[in-house]
matplotlib code that plots the C-alpha trace (Angstrom):
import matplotlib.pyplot as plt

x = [83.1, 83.8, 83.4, 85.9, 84.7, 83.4, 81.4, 79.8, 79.6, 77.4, 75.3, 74.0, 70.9, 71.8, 71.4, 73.7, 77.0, 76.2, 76.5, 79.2, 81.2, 80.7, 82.7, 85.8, 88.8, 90.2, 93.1, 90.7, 88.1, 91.4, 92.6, 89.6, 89.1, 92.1, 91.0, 93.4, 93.6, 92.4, 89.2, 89.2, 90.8, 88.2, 89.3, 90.5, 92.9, 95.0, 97.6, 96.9, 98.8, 101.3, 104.7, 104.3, 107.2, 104.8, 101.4, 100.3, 96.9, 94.9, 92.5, 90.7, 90.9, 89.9, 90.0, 92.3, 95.8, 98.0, 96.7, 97.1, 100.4, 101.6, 99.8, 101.3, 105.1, 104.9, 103.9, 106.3, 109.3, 107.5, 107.5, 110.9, 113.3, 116.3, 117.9, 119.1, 123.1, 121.3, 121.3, 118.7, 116.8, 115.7, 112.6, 112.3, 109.0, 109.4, 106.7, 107.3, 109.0, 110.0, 108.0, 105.2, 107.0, 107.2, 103.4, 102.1, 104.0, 105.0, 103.1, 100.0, 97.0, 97.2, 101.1, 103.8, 104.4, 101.0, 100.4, 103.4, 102.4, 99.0, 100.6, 102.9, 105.6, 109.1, 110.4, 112.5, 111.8, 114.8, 113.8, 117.3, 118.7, 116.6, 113.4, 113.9, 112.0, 114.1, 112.4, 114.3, 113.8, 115.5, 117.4, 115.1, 115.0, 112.3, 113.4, 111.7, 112.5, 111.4, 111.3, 113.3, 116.4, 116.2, 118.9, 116.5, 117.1, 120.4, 123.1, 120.2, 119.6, 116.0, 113.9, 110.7, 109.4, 106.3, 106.1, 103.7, 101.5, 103.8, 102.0, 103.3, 106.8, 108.6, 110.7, 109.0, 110.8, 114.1, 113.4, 112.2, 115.0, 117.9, 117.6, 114.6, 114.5, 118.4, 118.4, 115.7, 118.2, 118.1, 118.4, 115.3, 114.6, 111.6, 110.4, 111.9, 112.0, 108.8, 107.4, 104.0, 102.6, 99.5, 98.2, 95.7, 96.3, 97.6, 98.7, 102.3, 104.8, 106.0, 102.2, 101.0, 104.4, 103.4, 99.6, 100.4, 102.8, 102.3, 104.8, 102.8, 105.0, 102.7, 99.6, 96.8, 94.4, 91.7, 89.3, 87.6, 86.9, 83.1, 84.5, 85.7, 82.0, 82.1, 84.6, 84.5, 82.0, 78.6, 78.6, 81.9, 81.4, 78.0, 79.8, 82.4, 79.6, 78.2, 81.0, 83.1, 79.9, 80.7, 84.2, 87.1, 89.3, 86.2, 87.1, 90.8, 90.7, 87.6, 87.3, 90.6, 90.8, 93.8, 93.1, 94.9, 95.5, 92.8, 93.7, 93.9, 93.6, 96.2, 97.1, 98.2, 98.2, 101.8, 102.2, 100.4, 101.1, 104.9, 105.7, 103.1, 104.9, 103.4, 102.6, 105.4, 108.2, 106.3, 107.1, 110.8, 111.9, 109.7, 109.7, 107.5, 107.9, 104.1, 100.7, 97.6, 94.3, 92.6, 89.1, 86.2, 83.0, 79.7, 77.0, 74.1, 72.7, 71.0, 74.1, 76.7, 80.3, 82.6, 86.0, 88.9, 91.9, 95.1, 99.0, 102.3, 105.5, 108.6, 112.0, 112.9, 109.6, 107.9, 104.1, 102.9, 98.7, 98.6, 94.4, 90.8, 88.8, 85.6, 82.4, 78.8, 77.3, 77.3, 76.7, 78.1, 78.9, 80.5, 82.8, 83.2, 84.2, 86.9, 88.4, 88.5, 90.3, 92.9, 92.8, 93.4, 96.3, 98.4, 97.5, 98.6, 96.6, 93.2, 92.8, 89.6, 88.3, 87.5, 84.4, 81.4, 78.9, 81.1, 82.3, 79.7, 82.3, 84.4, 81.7, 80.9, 83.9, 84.9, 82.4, 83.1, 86.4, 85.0, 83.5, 85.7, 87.8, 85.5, 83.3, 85.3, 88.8, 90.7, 92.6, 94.0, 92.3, 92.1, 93.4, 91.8, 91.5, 94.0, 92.4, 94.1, 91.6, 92.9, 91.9, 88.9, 89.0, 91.8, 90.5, 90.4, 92.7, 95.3, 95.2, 95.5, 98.2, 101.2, 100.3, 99.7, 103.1, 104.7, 103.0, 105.0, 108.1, 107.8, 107.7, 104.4, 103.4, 100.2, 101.0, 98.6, 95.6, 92.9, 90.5, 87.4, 90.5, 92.8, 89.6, 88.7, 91.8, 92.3, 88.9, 89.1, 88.1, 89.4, 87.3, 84.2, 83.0, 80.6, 83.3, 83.6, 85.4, 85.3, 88.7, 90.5, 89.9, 91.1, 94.1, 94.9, 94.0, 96.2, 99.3, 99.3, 99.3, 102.6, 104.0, 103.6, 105.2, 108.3, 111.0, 109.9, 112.4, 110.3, 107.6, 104.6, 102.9, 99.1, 96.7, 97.2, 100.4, 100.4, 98.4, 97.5, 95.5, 92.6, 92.5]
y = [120.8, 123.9, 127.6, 130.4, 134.2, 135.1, 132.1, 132.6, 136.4, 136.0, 134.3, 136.5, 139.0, 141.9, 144.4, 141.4, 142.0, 145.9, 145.5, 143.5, 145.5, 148.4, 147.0, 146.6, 148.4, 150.2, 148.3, 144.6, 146.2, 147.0, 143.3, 141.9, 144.2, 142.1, 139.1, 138.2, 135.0, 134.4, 135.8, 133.3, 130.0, 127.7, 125.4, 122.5, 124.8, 125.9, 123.3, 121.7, 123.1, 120.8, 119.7, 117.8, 117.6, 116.8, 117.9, 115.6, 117.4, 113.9, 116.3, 116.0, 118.5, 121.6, 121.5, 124.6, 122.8, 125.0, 128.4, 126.7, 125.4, 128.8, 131.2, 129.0, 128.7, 132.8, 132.9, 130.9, 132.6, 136.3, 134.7, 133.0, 135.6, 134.0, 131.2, 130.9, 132.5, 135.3, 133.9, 134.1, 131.2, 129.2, 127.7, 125.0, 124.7, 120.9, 120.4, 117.1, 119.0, 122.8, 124.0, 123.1, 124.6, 127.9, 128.2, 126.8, 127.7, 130.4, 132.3, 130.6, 132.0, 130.6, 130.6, 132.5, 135.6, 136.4, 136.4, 138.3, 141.0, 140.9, 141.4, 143.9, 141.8, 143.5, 141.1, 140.0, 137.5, 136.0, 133.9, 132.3, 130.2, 128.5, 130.6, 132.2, 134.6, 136.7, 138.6, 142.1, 143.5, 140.2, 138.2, 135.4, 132.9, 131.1, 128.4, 126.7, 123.4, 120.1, 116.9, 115.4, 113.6, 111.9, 114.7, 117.1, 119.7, 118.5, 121.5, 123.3, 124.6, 124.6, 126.1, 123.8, 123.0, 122.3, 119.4, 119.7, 116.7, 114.1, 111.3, 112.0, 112.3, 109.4, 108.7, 110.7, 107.8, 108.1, 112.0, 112.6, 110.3, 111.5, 114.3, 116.7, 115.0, 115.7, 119.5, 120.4, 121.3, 124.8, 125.8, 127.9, 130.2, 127.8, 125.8, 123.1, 123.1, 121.3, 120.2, 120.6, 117.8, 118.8, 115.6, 114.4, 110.9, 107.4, 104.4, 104.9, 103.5, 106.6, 107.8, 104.8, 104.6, 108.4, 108.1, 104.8, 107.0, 106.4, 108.9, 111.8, 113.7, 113.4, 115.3, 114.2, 116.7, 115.5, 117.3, 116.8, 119.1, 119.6, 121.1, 124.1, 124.1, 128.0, 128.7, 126.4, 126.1, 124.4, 123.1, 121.5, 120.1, 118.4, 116.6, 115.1, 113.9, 112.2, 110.7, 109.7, 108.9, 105.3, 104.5, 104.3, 107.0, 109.4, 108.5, 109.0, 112.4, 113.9, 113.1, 112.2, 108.7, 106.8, 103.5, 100.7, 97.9, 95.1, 91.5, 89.1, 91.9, 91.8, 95.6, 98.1, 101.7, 102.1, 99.4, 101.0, 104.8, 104.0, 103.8, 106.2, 108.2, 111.4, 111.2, 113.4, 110.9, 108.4, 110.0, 110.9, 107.6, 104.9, 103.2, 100.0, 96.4, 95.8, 97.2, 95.8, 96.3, 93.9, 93.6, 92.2, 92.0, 92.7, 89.6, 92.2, 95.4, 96.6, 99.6, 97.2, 97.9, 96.6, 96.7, 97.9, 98.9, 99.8, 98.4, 98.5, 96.7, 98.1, 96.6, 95.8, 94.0, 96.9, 97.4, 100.8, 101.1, 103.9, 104.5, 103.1, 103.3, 101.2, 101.8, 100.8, 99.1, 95.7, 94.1, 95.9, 99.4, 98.1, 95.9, 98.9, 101.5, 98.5, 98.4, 102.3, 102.5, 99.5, 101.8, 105.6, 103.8, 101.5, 98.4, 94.9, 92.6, 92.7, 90.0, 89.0, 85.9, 82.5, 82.0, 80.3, 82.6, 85.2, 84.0, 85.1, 88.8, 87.0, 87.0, 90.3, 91.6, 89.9, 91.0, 94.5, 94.5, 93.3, 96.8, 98.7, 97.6, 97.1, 100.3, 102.7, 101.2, 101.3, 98.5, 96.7, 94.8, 90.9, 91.3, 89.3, 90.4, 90.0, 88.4, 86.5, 84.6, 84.2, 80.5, 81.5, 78.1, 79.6, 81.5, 85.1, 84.8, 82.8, 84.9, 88.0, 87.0, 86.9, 90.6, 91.9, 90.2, 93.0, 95.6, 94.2, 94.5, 97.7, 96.8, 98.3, 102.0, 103.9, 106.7, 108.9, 108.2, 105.9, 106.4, 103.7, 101.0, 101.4, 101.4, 97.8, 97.1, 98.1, 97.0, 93.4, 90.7, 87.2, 85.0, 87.2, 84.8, 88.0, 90.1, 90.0, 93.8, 94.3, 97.0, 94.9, 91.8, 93.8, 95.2, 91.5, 89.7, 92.9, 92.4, 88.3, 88.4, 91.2, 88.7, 85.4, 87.3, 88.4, 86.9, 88.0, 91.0, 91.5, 94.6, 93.2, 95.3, 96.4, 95.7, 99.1, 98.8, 94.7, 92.3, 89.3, 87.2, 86.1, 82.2]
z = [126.0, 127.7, 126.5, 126.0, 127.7, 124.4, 124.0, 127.4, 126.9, 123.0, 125.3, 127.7, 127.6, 125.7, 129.6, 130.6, 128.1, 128.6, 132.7, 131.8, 129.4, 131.7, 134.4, 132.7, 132.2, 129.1, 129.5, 129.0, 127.0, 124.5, 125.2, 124.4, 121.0, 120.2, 120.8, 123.5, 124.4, 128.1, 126.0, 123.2, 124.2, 126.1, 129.0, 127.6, 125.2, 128.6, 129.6, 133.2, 136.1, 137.8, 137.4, 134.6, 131.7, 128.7, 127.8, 125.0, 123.5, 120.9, 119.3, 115.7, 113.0, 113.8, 117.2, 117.7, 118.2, 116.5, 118.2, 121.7, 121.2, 119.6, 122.3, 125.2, 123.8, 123.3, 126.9, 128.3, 126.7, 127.8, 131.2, 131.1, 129.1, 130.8, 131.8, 135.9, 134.2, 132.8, 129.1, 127.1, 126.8, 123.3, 122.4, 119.5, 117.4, 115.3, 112.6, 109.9, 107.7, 107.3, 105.0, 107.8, 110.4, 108.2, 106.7, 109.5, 113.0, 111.9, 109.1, 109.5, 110.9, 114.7, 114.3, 116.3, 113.9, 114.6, 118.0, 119.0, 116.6, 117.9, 121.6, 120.1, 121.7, 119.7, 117.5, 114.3, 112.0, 110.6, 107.3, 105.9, 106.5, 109.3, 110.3, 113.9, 115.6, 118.1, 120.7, 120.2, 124.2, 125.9, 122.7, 123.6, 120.4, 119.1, 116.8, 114.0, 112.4, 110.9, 111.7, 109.0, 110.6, 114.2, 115.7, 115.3, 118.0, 118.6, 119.8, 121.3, 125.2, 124.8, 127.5, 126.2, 122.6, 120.5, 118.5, 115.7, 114.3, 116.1, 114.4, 111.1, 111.6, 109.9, 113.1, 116.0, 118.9, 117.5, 116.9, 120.2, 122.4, 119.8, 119.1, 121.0, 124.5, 125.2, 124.1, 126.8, 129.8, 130.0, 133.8, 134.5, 137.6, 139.6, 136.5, 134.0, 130.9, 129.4, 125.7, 124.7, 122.1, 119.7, 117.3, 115.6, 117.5, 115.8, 117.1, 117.1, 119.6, 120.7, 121.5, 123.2, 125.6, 126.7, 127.0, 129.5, 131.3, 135.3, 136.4, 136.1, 133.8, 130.9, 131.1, 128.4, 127.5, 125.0, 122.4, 119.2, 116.5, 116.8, 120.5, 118.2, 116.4, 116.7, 114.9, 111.9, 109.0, 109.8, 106.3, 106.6, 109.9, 108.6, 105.8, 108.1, 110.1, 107.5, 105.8, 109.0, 111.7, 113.4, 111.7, 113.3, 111.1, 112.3, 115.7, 115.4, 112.7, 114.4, 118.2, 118.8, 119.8, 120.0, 118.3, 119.7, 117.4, 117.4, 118.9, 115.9, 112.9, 110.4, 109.6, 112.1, 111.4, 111.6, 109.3, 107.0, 107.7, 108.1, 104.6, 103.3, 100.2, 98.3, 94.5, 93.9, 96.2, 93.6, 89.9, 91.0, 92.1, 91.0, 87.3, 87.5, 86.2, 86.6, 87.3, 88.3, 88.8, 91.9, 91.7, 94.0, 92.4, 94.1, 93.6, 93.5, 91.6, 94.9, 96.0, 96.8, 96.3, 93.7, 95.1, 92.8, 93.7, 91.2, 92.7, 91.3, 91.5, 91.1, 90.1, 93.3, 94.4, 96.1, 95.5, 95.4, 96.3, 93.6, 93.4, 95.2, 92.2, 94.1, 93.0, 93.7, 90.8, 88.8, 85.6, 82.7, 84.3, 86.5, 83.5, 81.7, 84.8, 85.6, 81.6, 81.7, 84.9, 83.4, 80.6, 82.3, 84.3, 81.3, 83.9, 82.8, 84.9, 85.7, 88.8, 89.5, 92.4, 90.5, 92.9, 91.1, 92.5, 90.7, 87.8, 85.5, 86.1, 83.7, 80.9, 81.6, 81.4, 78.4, 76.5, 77.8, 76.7, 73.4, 73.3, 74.4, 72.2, 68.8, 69.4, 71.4, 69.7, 73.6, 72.4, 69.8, 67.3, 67.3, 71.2, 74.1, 77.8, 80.2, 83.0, 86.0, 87.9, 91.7, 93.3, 96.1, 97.4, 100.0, 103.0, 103.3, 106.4, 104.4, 101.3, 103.1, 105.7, 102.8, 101.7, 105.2, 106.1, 103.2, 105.2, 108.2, 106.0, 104.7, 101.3, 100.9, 100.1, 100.0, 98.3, 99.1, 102.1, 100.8, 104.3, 102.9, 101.9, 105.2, 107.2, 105.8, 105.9, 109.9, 111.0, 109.3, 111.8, 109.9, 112.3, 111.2, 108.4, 107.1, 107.2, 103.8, 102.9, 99.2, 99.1, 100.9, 99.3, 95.8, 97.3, 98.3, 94.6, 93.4, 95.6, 95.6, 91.9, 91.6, 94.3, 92.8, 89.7, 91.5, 90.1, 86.2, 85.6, 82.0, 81.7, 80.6, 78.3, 78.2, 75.6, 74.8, 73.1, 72.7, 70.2, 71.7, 68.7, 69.8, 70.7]

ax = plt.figure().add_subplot(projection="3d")
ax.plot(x, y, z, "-o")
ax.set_aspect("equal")
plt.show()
């Protein structure tokens, strides 16, 4: 990791900064009372010289992205006002969506808006109907969009672009080859135009074909966010230490890794990420037909994890991962945590493994369900427990395969990110014969049950509002 001026200034001797201070103009003393950035940014934050078209930046959380992307597009346009006819040139700043593009690119706290009033570059901000900032002394246009539709940037002359978060655009290939790619032919006096890409890396197509780029016109530059330490909280930055040290999605959200896809595992990100969906995209176009709750029983008391996971079907054979309720526990907590999670949600189903070494679960959690529904009245009287057992004697590669294939069909959603679950679900090995992932192996009893029940149009009702005598 490198260090900006002002890291390698708070470090001298105190007779050191003085010397140091005295030596410089009022001009930089000013710049740096603004915090300028040739005084702020550290060395991996300047994009590499050279004639290169795209600078791809994989960097965590943190790491400063947004502030070097926006300092270096309002340079480029200060140093390029025109194009080689004497028009004023256009820049394009693409985020996933618009409402990014505007809190973040623009408003934010690294974004465009303020660095040009911090350089007192004169400016208007033109809010509706699509944000642009116009640079009032040349007519030079900085324009702001989202990624929504594969032309994005189509019409434009572009003189160069940012593109925001590239990894979570829904179609960042087409997006760029369609749409972005095509617009970047303004003419510019000794230079081309060229694109500058800032992302927390994941293993999608389009990212993978640039970072194995021979031709020299993709320059990777490559940080994490502890890089940035100085300027983030301590507190913070400990937690994420702790939760994410030695996993993968650590890897990939806080040092920037590009993941590639394991030989032989069954989920890929993209598979997974692909058809990702927000709770809201979920309670404006989704009515189920079923819902489940997959479980995977620990064998021990000792801190293991109990996996349980909550999927839906809709009525037209989707499954929806709606919640990772896992805990650590066994025994009857862990029966009663997995009746009030059936409960909270209006669940059907409750699938459980038929493995001998585990079916003493079903005991338990028939007599918790006894409880809960005698003493705490969460159900119905003279009602029974809706159990599915799942057959264990088929192995984990071959029950998994069928629901991993959905994911491969895009019939899958996770609405929401469920890191401990896609992490299993990513780093499962089937030839492993101790990998034995407890999430995972809920989410697959959970979606091999809604699957084998496919072709049942009928909502089945909960205990909650259906008496089933007791046998």
């Amino acid at each position: 990791m490198g260090l900006s001026l002002a890291e390698r200034y708070s470090q001298l001797a105190p007779v050191e900064q003085t010397e140091w201070v005295r030596s410089l103009t009022p001009d930089v003393l000013a710049e740096v009372a603004r915090r300028e950035w040739w005084w702020e940014a550290r060395p991996e934050q300047i994009p590499p010289s050279g004639d290169w078209n795209i600078c791809l930046v994989l960097a965590g959380r943190g790491f400063g992205k947004s502030r070097m992307a926006a300092e270096w597009l309002v340079q480029r346009a200060i140093d390029y006002p025109y194009d080689t006819h004497g028009f004023p040139t256009e820049w394009l700043v693409i985020a996933q969506t618009l409402s990014d593009a505007r809190n973040i690119s623009i408003e934010g706290a690294s974004g465009v808006l303020r660095i040009v009033e911090r350089r007192g570059v004169p400016h208007r901000y033109v809010r509706h109907p699509k944000p642009c900032i116009i640079l009032t002394d040349t007519g030079t246009k900085i324009f702001f969009l989202g990624a929504d539709s594969p032309d994005v940037g189509r019409g434009y002359n572009a003189a160069g672009a940012v593109l925001d978060e590239v990894c979570k655009w829904k179609r960042s290939k087409e997006a760029w080859y369609e749409g972005i790619m095509p617009s970047l032919r303004a003419d510019l006096p000794g230079d081309h135009p060229r694109t500058l890409v800032t992302t927390t890396p994941k293993p999608i197509e389009l990212l993978r074909e640039w970072v194995n780029n021979t031709t020299g016109s993709v320059k990777v530059v490559r940080g994490s966010t502890f890089d940035n330490r100085a300027n983030l909280s301590a507190f913070t930055l400990d937690e994420l230490e702790r939760k994410y040290a030695g996993t993968a999605i650590g890897r990939q959200e806080l040092y920037g890794e590009l993941l590639d896809d394991r030989d032989g595992c069954l989920w890929t990100f993209e598979s997974i990420d692909g058809q990702r969906i927000t709770r809201e995209q979920l309670d404006s176009e989704v009515e189920f037909s079923h819902l489940t709750i997959g479980v995977d029983p620990t064998l021990t008391d000792e801190g293991d994890e109990m996996g349980v996971v909550v999927v839906g079907r809709d009525f037209k054979n989707r499954m929806y991962v709606l919640a990772d309720e896992s805990i650590k526990g066994a025994g009857r907590a862990a029966a009663k945590h997995i009746w009030q999670v059936f409960y909270r949600w209006g669940a059907d189903t409750v699938v459980i493994e038929s493995n001998n070494a585990k079916r003493w679960m079903s005991d338990v959690l028939t007599d918790a369900y006894a409880e809960a529904r005698d003493s705490d009245m969460m159900f119905p009287e003279k009602t029974r427990p809706p159990l599915k057992m799942v057959d264990s004697r088929v192995g984990k590669r071959l029950r998994a395969e069928p629901v991993a294939m959905r994911y491969e069909q895009s019939t899958v959603h996770h609405v929401g990110t469920f890191k401990e679950l896609e992490e299993e679900m990513l780093n499962f090995d089937p030839s492993d014969s101790h990998n034995s992932p407890n999430r995972m192996d809920a989410l697959v009893h959970a979606c091999r049950h809604l699957m084998a029940g496919e072709k049942k149009r009928v909502r089945v009702s909960s205990p909650q509002n259906l008496w089933i005598p007791v046998s």
